[in-house]
N, C-alpha and C positions, 0 to 999 in steps of 0.2 A: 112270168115276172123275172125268171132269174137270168133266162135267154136273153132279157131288153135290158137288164143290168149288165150282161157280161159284154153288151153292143154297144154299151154308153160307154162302158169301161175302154173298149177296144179305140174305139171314134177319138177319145181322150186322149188315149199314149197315143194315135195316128197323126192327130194336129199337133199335138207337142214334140213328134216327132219332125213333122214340116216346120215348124218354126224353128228348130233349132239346126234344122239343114240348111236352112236360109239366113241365119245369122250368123251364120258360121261362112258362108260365102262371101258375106260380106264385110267381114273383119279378119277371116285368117283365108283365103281362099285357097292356099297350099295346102289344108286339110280337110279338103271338103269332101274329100271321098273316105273319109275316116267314117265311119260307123258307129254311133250311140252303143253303149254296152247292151246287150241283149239284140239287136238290128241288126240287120243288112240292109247298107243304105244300095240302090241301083244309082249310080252316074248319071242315066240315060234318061230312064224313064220311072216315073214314082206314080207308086199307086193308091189314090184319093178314095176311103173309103165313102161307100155312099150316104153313110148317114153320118152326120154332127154333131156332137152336142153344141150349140153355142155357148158361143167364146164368155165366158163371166165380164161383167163389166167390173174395174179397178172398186176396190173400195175406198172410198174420200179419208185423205186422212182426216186425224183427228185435230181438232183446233187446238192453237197451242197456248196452255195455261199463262196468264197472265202472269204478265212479270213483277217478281216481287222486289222490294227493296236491299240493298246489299246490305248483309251484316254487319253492324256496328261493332266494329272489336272491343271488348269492355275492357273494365282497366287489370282484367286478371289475364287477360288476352296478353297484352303488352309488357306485364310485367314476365308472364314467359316465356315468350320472345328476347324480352332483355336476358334473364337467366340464362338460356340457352347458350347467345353470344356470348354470354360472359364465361360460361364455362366452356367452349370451343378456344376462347384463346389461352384461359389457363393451362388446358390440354397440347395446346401446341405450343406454351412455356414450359409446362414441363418436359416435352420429345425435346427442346430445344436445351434443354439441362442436361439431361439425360445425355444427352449426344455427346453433346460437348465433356461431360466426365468422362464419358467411357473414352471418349477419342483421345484425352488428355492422359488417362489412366495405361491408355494400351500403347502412347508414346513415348511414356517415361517407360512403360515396361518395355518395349524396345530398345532404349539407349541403355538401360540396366543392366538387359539379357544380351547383351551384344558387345560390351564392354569389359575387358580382361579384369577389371580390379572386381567385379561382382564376386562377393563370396559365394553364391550359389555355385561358380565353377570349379570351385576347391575343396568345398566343404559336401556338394549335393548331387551334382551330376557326375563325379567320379563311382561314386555311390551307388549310388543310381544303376550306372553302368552295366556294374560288378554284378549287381542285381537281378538285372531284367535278362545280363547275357553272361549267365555263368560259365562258358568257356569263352578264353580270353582271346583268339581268334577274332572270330564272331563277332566281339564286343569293337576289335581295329577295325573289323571290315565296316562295319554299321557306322563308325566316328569319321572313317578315309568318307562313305558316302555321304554323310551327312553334309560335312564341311564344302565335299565339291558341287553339293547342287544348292548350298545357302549362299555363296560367295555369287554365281550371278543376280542375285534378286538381292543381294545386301541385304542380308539378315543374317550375314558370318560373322561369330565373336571378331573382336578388332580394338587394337589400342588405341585407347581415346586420349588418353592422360598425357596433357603437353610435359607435366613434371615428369615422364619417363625419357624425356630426350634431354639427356643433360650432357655440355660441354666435356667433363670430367671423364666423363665413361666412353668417349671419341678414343679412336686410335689407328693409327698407320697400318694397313695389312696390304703387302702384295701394292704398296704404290696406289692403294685406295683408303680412302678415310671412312673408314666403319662408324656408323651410330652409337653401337655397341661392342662390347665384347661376350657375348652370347649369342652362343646359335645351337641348333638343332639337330640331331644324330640320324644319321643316316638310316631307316627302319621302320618312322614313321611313316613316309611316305614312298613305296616300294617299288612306285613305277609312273612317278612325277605326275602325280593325277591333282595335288593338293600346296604346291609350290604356293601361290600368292595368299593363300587361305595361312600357311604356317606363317608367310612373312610377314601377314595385320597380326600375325601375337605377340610382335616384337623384337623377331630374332634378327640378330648380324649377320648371323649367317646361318643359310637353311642350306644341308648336306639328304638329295635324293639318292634310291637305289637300295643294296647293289644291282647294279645292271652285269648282267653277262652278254654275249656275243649272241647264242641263240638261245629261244625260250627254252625255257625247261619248269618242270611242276614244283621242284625243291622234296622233301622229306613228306611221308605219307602224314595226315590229320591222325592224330590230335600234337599239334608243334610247337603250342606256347601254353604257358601253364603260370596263374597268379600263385605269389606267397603273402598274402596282401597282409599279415602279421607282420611281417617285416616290409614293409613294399618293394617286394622283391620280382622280378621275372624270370623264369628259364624259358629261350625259346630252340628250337631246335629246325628252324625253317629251311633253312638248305639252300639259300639264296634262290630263293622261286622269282621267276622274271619273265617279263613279257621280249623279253628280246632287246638289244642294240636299235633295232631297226626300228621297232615299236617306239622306243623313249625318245629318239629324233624326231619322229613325226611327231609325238606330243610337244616337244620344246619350239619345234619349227612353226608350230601351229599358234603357239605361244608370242613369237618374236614375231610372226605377219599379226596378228591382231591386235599387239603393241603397235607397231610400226604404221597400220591401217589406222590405229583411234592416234597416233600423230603427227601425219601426214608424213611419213620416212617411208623409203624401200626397208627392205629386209637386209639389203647391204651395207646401209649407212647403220644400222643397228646393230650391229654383228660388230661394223668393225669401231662402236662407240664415238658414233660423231654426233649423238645426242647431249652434250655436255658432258657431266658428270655420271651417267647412265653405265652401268658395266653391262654387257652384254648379254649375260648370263641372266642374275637378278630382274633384269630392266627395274630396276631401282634403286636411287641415290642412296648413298650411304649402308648396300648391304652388295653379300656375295653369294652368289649359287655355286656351292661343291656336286659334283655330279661322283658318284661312286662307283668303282668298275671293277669285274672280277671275271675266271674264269669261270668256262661250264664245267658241270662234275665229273660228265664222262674224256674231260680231256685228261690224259695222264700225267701227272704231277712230275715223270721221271721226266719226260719230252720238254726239256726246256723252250725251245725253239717252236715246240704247239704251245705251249703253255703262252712266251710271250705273243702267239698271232693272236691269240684271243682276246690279250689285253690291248694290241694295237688297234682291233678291228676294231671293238667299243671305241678306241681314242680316232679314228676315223671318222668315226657314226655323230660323236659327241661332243667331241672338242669343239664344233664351231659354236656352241650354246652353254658352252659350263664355264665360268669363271675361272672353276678349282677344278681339276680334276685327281682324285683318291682312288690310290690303287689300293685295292683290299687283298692282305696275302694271310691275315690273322682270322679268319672265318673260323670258330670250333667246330662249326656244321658241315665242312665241306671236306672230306676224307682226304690228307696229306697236302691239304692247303698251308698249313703253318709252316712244311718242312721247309717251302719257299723261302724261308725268312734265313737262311742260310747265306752269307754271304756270296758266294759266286753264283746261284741263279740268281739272289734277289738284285743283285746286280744288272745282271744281264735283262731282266726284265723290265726295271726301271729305266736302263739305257734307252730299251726301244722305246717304254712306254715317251720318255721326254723326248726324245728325234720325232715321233710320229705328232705328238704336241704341237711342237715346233714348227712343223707341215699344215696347220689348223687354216685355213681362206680366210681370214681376217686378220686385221693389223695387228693387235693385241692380242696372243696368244696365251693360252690358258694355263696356267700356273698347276705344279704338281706335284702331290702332298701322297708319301705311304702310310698307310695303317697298319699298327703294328700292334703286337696281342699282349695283356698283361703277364701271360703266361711266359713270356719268354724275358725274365728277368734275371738270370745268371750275368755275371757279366761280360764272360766268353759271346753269349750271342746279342747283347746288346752293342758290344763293338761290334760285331762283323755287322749288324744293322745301321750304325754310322757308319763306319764305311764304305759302304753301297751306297746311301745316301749321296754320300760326299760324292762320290765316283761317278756317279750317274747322273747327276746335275738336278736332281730332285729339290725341290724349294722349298718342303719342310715333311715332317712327320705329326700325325694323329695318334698319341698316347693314349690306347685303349682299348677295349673292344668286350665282349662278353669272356667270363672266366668258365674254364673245365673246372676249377678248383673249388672248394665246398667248405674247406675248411675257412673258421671266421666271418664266416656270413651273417651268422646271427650275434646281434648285437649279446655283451652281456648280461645277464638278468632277465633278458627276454625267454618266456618259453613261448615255443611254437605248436600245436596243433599236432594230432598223430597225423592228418591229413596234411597239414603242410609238411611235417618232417618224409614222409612217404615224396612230396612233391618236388622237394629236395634231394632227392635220388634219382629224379629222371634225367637222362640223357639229355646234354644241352649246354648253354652258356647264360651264365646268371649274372644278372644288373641287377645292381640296388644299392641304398645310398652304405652297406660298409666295404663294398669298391672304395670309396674315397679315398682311404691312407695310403691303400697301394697307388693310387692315380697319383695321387700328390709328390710322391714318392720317386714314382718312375718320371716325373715331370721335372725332379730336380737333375736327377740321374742324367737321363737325357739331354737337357738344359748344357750340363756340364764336359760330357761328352759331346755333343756335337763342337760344342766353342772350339774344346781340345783339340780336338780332331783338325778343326779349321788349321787353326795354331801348326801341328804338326804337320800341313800339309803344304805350309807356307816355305819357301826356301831365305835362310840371309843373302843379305848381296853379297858381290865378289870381296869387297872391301872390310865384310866379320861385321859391317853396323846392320843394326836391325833395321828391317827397310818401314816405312812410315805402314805397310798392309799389316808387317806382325804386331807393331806397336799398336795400332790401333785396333785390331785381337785382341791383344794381352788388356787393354782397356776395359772392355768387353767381358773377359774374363774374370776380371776384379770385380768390375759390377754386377758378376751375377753372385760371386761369393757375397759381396758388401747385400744384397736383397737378399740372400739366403740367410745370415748372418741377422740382418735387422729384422725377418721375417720369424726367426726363432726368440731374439731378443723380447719383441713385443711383448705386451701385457698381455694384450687381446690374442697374439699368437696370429694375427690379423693382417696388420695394416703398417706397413714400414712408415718411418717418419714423412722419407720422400711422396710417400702416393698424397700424400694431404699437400703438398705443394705445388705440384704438375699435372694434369690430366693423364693418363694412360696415356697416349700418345705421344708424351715426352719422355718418359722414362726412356731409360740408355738399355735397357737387354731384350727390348721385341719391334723387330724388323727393321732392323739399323742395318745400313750399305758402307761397305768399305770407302775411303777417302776416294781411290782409284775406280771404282765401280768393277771391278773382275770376282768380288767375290762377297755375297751379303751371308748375312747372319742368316742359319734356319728356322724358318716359323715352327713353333708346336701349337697344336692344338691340343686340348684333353677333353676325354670323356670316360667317363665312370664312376655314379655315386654322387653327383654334385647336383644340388637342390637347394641350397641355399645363396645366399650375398654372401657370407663369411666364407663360405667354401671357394664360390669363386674368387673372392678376391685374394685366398690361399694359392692359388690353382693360379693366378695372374702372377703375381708376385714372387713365384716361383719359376718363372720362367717363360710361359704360356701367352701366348696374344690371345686364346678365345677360350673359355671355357662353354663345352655341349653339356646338354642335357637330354635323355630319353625317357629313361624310366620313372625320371623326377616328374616329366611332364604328365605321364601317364595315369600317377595317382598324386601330383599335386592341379590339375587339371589346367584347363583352355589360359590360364593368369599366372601361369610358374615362372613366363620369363619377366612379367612386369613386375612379379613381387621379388626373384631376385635382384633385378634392377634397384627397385624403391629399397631393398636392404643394401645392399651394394651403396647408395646414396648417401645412406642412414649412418652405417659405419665410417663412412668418410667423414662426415658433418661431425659427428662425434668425437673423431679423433682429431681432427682438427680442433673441436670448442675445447 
């Protein structure tokens, strides 16, 4: 029995084997030599075993249930079907709510956060800052990058406020007509990575650098240090730079992808044949100062290295800076200041203006010294006019960080053992009580340069005064008569004239002699100034532009629009 079972069994798989060899030939024939799992199929010849089971016959399917009638949907059917739809479109009323706030919610909060008059950047992200990056380093580096990778995707703070551009606050600088009289200290941005991100804050003028000749690291970390009691800085950076050569390629890079988004060469923008466009800026109504110094290891005795190194940057840089700023008042650079010496500073300023002068484009770039608060004797602030004068320089920068410690802190203020300790470190200190000496040395200067013109003028052969002294001596009077009304005020503020004329008409900033052989020197200032009443101190005493640094630093991204809008305020006032 079990033998006839394991034969039926075998017979079984033998025919189900031959059938499936054969349907297989005739629907894939390319696998017909493939073999069933557990078989060996033969090609050739196949072997029928001798006995069969026969084959089953199909069984009949089964007959198919009568077909019933379709379900009548009752009326509990239909009514939740209605419900259904009805709540499908309330659901996608409300996503369409919803959307629509949030998208409205995160557009306002865009123009908000991106906008200089936001308290949040005066009041919260300075804060903030101080916070997250307790060494004050760190804190520049994180703000340089933020700014330069928000400005392509436009999501960089930017002045939005048309009442920031007012008529009034216009003025004559260098044969261009500034927006403003505010601009930006040189330190911010320390290797021109952030030029158009500083100009939407609303400066006149944005001063990059210092730039040296070749790179060097600057002074070992830790090099800047908050006194935010007072909001004060010492930094002791040592003028670290990526090089002359590096800052060209950024500006250059600069000028072809202006020049590309306006369909200009690179030559027609250099030498300002885009209207009103200065070179430097590539934009109306402002100017780019580019800042230049020696490297540390060139000897301060070596006059003659001393000025290649300032020539070489005026080679490298002059075809892309508007201004170009010689820095000889660095406190961080070992016997930089001796420069300030009349017979080098001379001699250095001569080459830096000839090499100027040699700049590839029509309009050549205008040049302004920096000179230290420190050196306020009067002995060396002549010999610093008179280098001026002598070497064809087109104005001086009133300012720079102080060695000096004494008067820093306001009084009645006490400071922190931590900040008083911070206050002892090696370095040059910004903060706003700079200001009385800036204001100070801005008249001084003011007054000396005039002089100086004056005395350098000859009478004619005939003892009358030739129409160039007279119109000096004019010059001169108007800067006593604004000195004069400027102490006189109430406010200590705002002379009668500024409520009559725009900045731009006043008689003591950037006025040309009758003959054109010899113009008036521009100052700039900076040190201590964070306010409209400062600046307008700071104007009115001489000054075409009043900078700002460390105002910016902890009044945040809105210091130059809120000096502005105060700047505005006390005019309006003094006039009602």
């Amino acid at each position: 029995m079990a033998s006839s079972v394991r034969l039926t069994q075998r017979a079984v798989r033998s025919s189900t084997a031959i059938l499936a060899q054969s349907l297989t030939k005739q629907q894939c024939p390319r696998i017909s030599r493939t073999a069933l799992p557990g078989k060996r199929l033969n090609s050739t010849t196949t072997t029928t075993p001798s006995t069969a089971a026969p084959t089953p016959s199909p069984t009949p399917p089964a007959p198919a249930p009568a077909s019933s009638p379709a379900p009548t949907p009752s009326p509990s059917t239909s009514y939740s079907y209605s419900s259904r739809s009805e709540s499908y479109t309330a659901s996608r009323a409300k996503i369409l709510l919803y959307s629509t706030a949030l998208a409205t919610t995160g557009y306002l909060a865009y123009f908000y956060a991106t906008d200089t008059r936001a308290s949040v950047h005066q009041w919260v992200v300075p804060r903030l800052i101080r916070t997250v990056w307790p060494d004050a380093e760190d804190a520049h580096d994180v703000g340089v990058q933020a700014m330069k990778s928000l400005y392509p995707v436009n999501l960089h703070v930017r002045e939005r406020s048309t009442a920031a551009v007012d008529a009034r606050l216009g003025l004559s600088v260098f044969g261009h007509q500034l927006s403003n009289p505010i601009g930006i200290s040189a330190g911010l941005d320390k290797h021109a990575d952030i030029i158009d991100p500083l100009f939407a804050l609303g400066a006149g003028v944005v001063e990059v650098g210092g730039c040296t000749p070749l790179a060097q690291p600057g002074n070992p970390k830790p090099r800047m240090f908050r006194v935010a009691g007072i909001d004060g800085l010492i930094n002791r950076y040592g003028l670290n730079s990526h090089g002359a050569d590096d800052m060209a390629m950024r500006l250059r890079n600069r000028v072809r992808l202006y020049a590309r988004a306006n369909g200009l060469t690179e030559a027609e923008v250099l030498n300002g044949e885009n209207s009103d466009v200065p070179p430097g800026s590539l934009a109306a109504g402002r100017l780019l100062a580019v800042q230049i110094a020696k490297n540390k290891d060139t000897p301060e005795q070596d006059v003659g290295a001393v000025s290649r190194d300032y020539t070489y940057c005026v080679s490298r840089l002059a075809p892309y800076a508007d201004i170009l700023v010689v820095n000889v008042s660095s406190p961080n650079t070992p016997g930089l200041r001796d420069l300030q010496a009349v017979e080098p500073l001379t001699e250095i300023l001569s080459a830096v203006v000839d090499e100027a002068r040699r700049a590839e484009r029509k309009t050549k770039p205008k040049v302004m010294v920096k000179v230290s608060p420190d050196e306020d004797e009067e002995a060396q602030m002549e010999g610093i006019v008179q280098a001026v004068w002598r070497s064809g320089v087109d104005g001086v920068i009133v300012g720079n960080t102080t060695k000096r410690r004494v008067g820093v802190v306001p009084p009645g203020v006490a400071v922190t053992s931590k900040e008083a300790a911070t206050l002892g470190e090696t370095g040059g200190y910004s903060g706003p009580m700079m200001f009385g000496r800036t204001l100070e040395l801005v008249k001084r200067y003011r007054k000396m340069l005039d002089g100086q013109s004056l005395a350098l003028t000859q009478p004619g052969r005939d003892g009358k005064r030739s129409v160039h002294e007279e119109k000096n001596d004019i010059a001169d009077e108007a800067v006593g008569a604004s000195l004069g009304a400027l102490e006189g005020t109430a406010s200590g503020m705002v002379p009668d004239d500024m409520t009559k004329t725009p900045l731009s008409k006043t008689s003591t900033r950037g006025r040309e002699t009758v003959d054109g052989s010899r113009s008036q020197k521009v100052i700039f200032a900076t040190g201590g100034i964070s306010t409209g009443e400062q600046a307008l101190q700071i104007l009115n005493a001489g000054a075409s532009l009043a900078m700002v640094y460390t105002g910016l630093v902890y009044g945040g991204a809105g210091t130059v629009t809120r000096i502005k809008g105060e700047m505005k305020q006390a005019m309006d006032e003094k006039k009602a």
